[in-house]
C-alpha positions in Angstrom: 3.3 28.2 -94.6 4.4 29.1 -90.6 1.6 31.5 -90.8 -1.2 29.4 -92.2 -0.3 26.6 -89.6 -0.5 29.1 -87.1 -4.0 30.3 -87.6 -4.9 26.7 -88.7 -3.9 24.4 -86.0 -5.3 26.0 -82.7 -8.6 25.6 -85.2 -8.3 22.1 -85.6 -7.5 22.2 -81.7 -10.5 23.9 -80.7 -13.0 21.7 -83.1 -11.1 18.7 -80.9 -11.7 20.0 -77.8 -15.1 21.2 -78.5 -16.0 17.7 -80.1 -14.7 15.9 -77.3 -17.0 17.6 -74.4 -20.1 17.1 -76.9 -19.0 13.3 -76.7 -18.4 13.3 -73.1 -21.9 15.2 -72.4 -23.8 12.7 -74.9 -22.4 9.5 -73.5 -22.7 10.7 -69.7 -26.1 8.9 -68.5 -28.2 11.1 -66.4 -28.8 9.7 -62.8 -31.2 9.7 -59.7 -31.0 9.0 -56.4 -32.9 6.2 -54.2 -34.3 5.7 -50.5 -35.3 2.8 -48.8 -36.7 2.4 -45.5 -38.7 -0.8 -43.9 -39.3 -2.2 -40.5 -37.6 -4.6 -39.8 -34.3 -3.8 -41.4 -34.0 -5.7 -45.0 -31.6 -6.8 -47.3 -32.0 -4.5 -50.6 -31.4 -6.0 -54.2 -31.9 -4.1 -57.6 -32.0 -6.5 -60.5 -31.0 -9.4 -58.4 -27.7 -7.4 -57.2 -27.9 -6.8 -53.7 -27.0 -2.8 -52.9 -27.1 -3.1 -49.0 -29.4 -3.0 -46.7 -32.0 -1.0 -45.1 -31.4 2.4 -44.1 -30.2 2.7 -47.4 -29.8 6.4 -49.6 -28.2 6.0 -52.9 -28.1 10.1 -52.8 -24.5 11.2 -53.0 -23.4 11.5 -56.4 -21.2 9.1 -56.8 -23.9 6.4 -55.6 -26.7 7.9 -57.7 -28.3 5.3 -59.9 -28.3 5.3 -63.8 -32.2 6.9 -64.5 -34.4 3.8 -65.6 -37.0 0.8 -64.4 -35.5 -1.4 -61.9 -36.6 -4.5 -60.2 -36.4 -3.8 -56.1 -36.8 -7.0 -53.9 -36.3 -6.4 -49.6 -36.1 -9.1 -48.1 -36.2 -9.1 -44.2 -33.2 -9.9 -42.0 -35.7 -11.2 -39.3 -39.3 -12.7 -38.8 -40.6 -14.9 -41.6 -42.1 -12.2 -43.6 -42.7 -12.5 -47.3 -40.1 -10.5 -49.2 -41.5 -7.6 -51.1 -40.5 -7.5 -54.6 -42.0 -4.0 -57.3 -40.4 -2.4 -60.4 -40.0 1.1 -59.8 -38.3 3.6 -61.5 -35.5 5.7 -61.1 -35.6 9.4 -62.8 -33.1 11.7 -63.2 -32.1 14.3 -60.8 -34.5 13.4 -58.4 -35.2 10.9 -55.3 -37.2 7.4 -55.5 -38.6 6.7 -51.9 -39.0 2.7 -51.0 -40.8 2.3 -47.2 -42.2 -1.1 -46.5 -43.7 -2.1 -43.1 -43.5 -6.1 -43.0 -45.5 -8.3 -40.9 -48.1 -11.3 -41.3 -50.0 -12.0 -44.4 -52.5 -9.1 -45.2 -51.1 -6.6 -42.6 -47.9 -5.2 -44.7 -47.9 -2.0 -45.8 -45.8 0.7 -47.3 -45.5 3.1 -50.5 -42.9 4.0 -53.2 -42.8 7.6 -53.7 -41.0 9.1 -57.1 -41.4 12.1 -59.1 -41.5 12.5 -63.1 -41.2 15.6 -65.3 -44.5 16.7 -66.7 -44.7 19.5 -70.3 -46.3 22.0 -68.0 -43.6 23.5 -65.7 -46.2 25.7 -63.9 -48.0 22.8 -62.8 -47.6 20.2 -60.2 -49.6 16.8 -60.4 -50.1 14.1 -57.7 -51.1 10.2 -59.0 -52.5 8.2 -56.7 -52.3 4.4 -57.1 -53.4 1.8 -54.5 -53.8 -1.8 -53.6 -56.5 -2.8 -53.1 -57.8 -0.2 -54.9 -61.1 2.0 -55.1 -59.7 3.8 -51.7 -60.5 7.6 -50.6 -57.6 9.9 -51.2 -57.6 13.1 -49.1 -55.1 15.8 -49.7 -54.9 17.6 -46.7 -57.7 16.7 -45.2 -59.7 17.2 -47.8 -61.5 14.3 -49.4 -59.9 14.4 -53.6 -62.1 10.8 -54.9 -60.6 7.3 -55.0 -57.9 5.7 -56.2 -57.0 5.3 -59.1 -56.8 9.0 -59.6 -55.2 12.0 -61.0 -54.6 15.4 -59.2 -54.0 18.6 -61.1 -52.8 22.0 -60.1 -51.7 21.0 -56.7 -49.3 24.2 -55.0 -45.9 23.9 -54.9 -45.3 23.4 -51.5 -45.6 20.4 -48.7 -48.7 18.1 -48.5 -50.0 15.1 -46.5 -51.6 12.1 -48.6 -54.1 10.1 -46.6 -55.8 7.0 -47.7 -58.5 5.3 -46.2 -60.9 2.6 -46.8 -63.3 -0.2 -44.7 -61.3 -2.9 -43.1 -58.3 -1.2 -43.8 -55.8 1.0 -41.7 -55.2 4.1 -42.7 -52.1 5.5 -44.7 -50.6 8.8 -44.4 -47.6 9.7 -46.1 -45.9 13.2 -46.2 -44.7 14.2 -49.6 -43.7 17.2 -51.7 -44.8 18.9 -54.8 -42.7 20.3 -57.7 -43.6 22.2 -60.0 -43.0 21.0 -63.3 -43.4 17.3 -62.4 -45.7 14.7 -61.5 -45.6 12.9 -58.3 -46.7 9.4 -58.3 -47.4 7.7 -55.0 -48.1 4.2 -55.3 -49.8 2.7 -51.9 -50.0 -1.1 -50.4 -52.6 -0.6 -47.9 -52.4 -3.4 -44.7 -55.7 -4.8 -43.1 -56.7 -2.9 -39.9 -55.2 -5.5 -37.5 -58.5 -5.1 -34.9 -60.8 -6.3 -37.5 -58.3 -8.8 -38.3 -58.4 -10.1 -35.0 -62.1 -10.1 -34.7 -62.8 -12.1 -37.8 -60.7 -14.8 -36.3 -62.9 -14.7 -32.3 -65.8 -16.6 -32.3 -69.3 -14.9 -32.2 -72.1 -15.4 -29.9 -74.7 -14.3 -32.6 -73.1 -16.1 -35.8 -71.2 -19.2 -36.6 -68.9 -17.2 -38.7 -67.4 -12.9 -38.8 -66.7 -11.4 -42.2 -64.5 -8.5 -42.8 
């Protein structure tokens, strides 16, 4: 009997063990990490919860988000800008990046930046989404189409995204490819703040300036 319970019972303690890390690993939640930049400085809230405030980086571990969609709101701690409000979503094992320039009505900008895993793990893919939309995407100076739009077989490597479109100012934002994954760069484009300003001046030729 001594004999069977010693070949027996560090079994049963193995299967134990073994079942408990297979628990541990299946309930574990993967997580991601999160960035947020703006001018000025704003208060950051995720689901209504505010997280603190800008510069914010959720990047060590133990501050890494739960992967999933969130709802981000800044909200400025000066000026009377409009807060900014987008669900974005948080992947795991990589970094979400939030920038948001606020100012008057029209003339905000900014981007959210995140990366998702793609079948194809030789391939790295750039999506391009913008408001307003229909804008000219060039990828390294090199005109791609307009927004919406899809970029395949991009090298692994660093790149510069610029957007551009009549009545608007440009957006450049530096990013960086993976391969294996998709980057998606979604863009809020502000007015160009010249043409802004000359719509509002009176005109010796018409009674009215469109831009």
């Amino acid at each position: 009997m001594r004999k069977l319970l010693y070949i027996f019972v560090p079994i049963l303690i193995a299967v134990l063990l073994f079942g408990l890390v297979l628990f541990f690993l299946s309930s574990r939640k993967e997580k991601g990490a999160l960035q947020v930049t703006s001018k000025p400085d704003s208060k950051v809230y995720l689901n209504g919860v505010q997280i603190g405030q800008t510069p914010l980086c959720k990047c060590e571990l133990k501050d890494m988000l739960e992967a999933g969609e969130y709802t981000i709101k800044l909200v400025p701690v000066s000026g009377d800008s409009k807060p900014f409000e987008q669900k974005i979503k948080i992947s795991s094992k990589v970094l979400t990046v939030v920038d948001r320039n606020f100012g008057p009505t029209g003339l905000e900008n900014g981007s959210i930046i995140s990366l998702s895993e793609i079948s194809d793990n030789k391939d790295a893919q750039i999506s391009v989404v913008s408001f307003p939309d229909s804008v000219q995407v060039f990828l390294d100076n090199s005109l791609q189409g307009q927004t919406p739009i899809l970029l395949k077989n991009i090298t692994d490597s660093d790149h510069e995204l610029k957007l551009t479109k009549e009545g608007y100012k440009d957006k450049i934002v530096r990013i960086r490819t993976v391969l294996g994954y998709k980057l998606d760069a979604l863009i809020f484009m502000g007015i160009n703040p010249e043409i802004a300003t000359a719509s509002a001046a009176p005109s010796s030729t018409s009674s009215a300036i469109i831009s």
